[in-house]
C-alpha positions as CSV (number, residue, x, y, z in Angstrom):
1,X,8.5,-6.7,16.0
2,X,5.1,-8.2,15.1
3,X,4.8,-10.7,12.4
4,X,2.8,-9.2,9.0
5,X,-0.8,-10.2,9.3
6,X,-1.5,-13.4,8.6
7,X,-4.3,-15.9,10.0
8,X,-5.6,-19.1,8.7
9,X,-8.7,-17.7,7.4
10,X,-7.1,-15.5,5.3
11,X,-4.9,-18.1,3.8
12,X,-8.5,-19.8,2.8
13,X,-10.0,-17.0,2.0
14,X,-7.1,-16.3,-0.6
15,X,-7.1,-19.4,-1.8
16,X,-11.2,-19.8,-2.3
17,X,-11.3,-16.3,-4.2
18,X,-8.7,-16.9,-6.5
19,X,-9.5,-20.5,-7.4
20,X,-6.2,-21.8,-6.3
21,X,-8.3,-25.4,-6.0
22,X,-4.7,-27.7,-6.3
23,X,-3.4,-25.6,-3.2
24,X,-4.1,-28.6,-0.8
25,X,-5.2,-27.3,2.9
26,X,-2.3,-28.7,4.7
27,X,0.2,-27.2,2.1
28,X,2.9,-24.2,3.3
29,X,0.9,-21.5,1.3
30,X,3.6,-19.4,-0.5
31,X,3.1,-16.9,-3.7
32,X,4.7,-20.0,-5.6
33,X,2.3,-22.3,-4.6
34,X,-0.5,-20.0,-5.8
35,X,1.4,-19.3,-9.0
36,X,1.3,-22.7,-9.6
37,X,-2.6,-23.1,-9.2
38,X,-3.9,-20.3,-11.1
39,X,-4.8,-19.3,-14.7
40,X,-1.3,-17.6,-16.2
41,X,-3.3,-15.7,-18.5
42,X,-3.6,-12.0,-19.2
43,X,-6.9,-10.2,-19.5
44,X,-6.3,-8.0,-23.0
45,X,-8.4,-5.1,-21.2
46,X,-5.8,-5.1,-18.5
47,X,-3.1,-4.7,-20.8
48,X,-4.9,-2.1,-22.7
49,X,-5.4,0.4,-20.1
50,X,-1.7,-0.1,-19.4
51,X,-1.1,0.8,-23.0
52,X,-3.8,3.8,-22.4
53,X,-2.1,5.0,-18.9
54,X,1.6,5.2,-20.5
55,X,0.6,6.8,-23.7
56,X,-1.4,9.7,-21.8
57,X,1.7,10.3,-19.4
58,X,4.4,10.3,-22.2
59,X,7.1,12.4,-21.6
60,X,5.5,14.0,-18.8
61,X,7.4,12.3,-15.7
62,X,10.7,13.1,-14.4
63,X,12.9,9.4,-14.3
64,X,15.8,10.6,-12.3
65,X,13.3,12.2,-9.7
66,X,11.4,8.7,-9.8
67,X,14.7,6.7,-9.5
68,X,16.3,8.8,-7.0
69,X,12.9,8.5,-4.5
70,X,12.2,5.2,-4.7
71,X,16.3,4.2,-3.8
72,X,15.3,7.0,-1.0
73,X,12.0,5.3,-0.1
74,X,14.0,1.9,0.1
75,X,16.1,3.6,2.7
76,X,13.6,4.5,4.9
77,X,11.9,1.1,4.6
78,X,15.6,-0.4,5.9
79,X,15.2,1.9,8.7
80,X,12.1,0.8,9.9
81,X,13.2,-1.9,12.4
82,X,15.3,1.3,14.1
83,X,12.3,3.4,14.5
84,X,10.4,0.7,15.8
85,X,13.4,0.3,18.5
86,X,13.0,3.4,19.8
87,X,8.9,3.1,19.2
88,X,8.3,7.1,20.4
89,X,9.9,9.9,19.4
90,X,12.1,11.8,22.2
91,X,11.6,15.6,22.9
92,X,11.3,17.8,25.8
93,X,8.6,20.2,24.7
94,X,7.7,18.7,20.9
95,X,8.7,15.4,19.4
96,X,11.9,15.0,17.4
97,X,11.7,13.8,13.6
98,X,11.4,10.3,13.9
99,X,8.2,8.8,11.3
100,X,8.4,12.0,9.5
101,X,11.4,11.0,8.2
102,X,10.2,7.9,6.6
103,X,7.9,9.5,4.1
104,X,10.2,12.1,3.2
105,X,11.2,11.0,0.0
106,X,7.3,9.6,-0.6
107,X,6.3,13.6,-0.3
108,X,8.7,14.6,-2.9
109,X,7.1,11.7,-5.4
110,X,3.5,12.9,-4.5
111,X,4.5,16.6,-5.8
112,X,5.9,15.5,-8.9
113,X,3.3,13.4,-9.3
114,X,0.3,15.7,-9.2
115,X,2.2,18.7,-10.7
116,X,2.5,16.3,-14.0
117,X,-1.5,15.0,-13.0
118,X,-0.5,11.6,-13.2
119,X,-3.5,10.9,-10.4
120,X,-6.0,12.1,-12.8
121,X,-4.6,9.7,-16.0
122,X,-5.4,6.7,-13.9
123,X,-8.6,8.3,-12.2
124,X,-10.0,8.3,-16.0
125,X,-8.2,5.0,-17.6
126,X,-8.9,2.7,-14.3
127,X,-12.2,1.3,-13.2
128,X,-13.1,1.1,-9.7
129,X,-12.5,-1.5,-7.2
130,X,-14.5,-4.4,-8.3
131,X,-14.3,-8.1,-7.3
132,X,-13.0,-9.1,-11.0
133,X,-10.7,-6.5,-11.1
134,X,-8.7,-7.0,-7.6
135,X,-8.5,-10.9,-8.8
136,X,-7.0,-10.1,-11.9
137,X,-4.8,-7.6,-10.2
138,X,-3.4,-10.2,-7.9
139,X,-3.3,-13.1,-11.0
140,X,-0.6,-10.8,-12.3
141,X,1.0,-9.4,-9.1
142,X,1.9,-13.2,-8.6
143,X,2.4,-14.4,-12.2
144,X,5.0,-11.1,-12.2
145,X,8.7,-12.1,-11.2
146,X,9.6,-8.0,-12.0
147,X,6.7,-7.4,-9.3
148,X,7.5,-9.9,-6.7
149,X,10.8,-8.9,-7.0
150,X,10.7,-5.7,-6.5
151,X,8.6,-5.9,-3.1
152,X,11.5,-8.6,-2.3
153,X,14.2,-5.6,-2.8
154,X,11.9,-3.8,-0.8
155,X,12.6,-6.0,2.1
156,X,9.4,-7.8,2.0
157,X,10.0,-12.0,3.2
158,X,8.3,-14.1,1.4
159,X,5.7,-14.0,4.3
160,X,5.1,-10.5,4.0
161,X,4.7,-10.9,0.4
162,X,2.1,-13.1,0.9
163,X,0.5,-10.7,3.2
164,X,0.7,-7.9,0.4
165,X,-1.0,-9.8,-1.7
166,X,-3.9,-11.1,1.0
167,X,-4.2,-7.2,1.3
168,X,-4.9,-6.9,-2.3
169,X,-7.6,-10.0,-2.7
170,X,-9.3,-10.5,0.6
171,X,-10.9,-6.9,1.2
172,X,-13.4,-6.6,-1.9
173,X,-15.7,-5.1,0.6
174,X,-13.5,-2.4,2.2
175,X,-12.0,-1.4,-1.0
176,X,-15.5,-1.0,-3.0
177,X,-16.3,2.0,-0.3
178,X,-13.1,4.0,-2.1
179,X,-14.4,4.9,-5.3
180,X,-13.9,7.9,-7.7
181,X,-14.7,11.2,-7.1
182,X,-17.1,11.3,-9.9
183,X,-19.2,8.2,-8.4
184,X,-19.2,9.9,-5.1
185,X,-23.1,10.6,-4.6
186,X,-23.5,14.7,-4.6
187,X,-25.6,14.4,-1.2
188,X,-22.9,13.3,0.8
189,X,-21.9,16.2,3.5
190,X,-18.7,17.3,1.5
191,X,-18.0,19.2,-1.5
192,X,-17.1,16.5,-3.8
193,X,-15.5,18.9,-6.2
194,X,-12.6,19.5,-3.4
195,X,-12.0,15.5,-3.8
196,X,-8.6,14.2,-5.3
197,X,-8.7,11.4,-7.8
198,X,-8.8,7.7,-5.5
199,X,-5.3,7.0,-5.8
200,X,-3.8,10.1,-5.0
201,X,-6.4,10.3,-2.0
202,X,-4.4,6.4,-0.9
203,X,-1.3,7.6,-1.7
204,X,-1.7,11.1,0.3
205,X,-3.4,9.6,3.0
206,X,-0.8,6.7,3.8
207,X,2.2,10.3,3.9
208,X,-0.6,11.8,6.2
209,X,-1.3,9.1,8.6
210,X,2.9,8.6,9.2
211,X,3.6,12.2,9.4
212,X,1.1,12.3,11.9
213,X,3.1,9.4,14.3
214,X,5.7,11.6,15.7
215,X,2.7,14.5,17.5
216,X,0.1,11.4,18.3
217,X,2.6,9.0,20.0
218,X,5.0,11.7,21.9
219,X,1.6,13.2,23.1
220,X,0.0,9.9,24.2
221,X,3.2,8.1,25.2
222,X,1.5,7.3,28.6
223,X,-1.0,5.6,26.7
224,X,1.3,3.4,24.5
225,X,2.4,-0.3,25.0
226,X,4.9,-2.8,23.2
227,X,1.5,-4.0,21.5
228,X,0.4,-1.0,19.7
229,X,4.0,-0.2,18.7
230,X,4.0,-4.1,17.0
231,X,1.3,-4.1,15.9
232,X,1.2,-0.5,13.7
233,X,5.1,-1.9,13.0
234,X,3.5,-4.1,10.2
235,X,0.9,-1.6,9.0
236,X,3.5,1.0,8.5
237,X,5.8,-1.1,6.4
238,X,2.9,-2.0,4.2
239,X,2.1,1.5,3.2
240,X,5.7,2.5,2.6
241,X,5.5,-0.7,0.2
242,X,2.9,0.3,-1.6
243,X,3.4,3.7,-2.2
244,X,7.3,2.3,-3.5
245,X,5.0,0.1,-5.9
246,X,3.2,3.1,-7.2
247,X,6.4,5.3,-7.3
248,X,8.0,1.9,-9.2
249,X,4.7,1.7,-11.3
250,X,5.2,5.8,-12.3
251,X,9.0,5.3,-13.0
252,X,7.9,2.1,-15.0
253,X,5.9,4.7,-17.5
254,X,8.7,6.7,-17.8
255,X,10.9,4.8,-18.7
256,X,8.6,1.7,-20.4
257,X,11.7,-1.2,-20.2
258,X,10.5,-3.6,-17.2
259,X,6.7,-4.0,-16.7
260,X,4.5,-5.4,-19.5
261,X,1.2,-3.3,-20.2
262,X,-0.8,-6.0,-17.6
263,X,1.9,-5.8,-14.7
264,X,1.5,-1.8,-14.8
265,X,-1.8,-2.2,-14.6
266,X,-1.5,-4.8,-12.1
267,X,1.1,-2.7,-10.1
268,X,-1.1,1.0,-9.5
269,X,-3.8,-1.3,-9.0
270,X,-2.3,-3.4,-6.1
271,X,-0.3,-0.7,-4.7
272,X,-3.6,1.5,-4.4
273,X,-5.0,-1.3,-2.6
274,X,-2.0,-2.5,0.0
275,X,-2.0,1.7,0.8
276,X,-5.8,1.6,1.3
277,X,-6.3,-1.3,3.7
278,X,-3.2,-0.6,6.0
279,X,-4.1,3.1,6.4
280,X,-7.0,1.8,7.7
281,X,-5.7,-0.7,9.7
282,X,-3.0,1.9,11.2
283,X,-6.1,4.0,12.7
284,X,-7.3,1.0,14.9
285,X,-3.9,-0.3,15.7
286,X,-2.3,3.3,16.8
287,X,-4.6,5.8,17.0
288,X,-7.9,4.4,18.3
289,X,-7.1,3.7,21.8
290,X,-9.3,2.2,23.5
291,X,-9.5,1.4,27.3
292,X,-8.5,-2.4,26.7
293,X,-5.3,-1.1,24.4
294,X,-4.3,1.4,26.8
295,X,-0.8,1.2,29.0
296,X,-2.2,0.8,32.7
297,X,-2.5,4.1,34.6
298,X,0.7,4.6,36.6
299,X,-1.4,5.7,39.8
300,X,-4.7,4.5,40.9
């Protein structure tokens, strides 16, 4: 299975945008390090649209549902190095359940999510993706043991941590094209009014793009190498993470005894992000197959 991605750019690149400056360049980078080298300190409008986000959704989310899915989503995430052992689903005339499986539990958390219109609290009490507020997103995704653990329980190493958080600060760009419905410009080709709130649309789409393994890989298996396998391996874990953070995040405001104000904040934030840039990753590594990707034709 392919290592999470990680290149030496990135590590600068992370280290330059959050002013990490006594990270020296020869240094092991770890979240530790960088906890070390930044600014501790909370930004009081972070913690106040944490405050504003639990008070709106008081009472309205179901705990046990919460707690039961994301033990269920923590499941499927131990049960990705399996999937990725068999790589395509069997089946003689349709594929068996094999990816659909993973998200599962995730669909029954997106249900209970919208039914309560949890999307739409933090579509009003969250800004958009913004340079400052991705940094101060990941300034409290490291400062937060409660965070960092929980991706650890997740079964994220502490490389793969590291690569959550790179997806969270080093993709300002990408990130400031998903923005919320009521900013999307009214001549685009779509009716915007049919458009869900941005996190739901991340959160949605990373259940979509899985579902959709088991069809697109046992139909193109002839296309499929060891490479494409490894290299969506990565992807998909990522998205299953960060819809657990978000599922953790919503169980957090039910029951309001882990997470300070900031962290929530902190935690929808990043978890909208690490589902964003690794559903978009996913389409290049598994589903845009290009002639240079492809498995070499059995016949010539």
């Amino acid at each position: 299975m392919t290592d999470a991605h990680i290149t030496t750019e990135g590590q600068r690149q992370l280290v330059r945008t959050l002013g990490a400056d006594r990270v020296d360049e020869g240094d092991q980078l770890t979240l530790e390090r960088l906890r070390e080298s930044i600014d501790g300190e909370t930004d009081p409008e972070f913690a106040s649209m944490g405050e504003t986000i639990r008070s709106d959704l008081s009472g309205k989310l179901d705990t046990e549902l919460l707690e039961t899915e994301l033990e269920n989503l923590s499941a499927q995430l131990d049960r990705l190095p399996e999937v990725r052992e068999q790589g395509i689903p069997e089946g003689e005339t349709e594929p068996e359940v094999l990816y659909r499986e993973l998200v599962e539990p995730g669909w029954r958390v997106y249900d209970h999510l919208v039914e309560v219109d949890f999307f739409e609290s933090l579509e009003a009490n969250l800004p958009q993706f913004t340079p400052e507020h991705i940094e101060e997103t990941a300034h409290e995704l490291i400062g937060s043991d409660a965070l960092v653990d929980e991706l650890e329980s997740l079964g994220f190493d502490e490389r793969e941590r590291l690569a959550v958080v790179m997806d969270v600060v080093n993709n300002n760009t990408r990130l400031a094209r998903w923005v919320p419905a009521k900013d999307i410009p009214e001549e685009v080709e779509f009716d915007v009014e049919h458009v869900p709130p941005l996190h739901q649309r991340a959160a949605g789409g990373v259940l979509l793009w899985i579902k959709a393994l088991d069809v697109h890989l046992w139909q193109k298996r002839i296309l499929i190498t060891d490479e494409i396998l490894d290299d969506g391996y990565w992807d998909i874990k990522a998205m299953l993470g960060g819809f657990a953070l978000l599922t953790k995040a919503a169980l957090e405001v039910a029951e309001d005894d882990e997470l300070s104000d900031a962290q929530l904040t902190a935690a929808i934030t990043a978890s909208a992000a690490i589902m964003i840039v690794n559903q978009e990753e996913i389409c290049k590594h598994m589903f845009w197959i290009t002639e240079e990707m492809r498995a070499p034709p059995k016949a010539r």
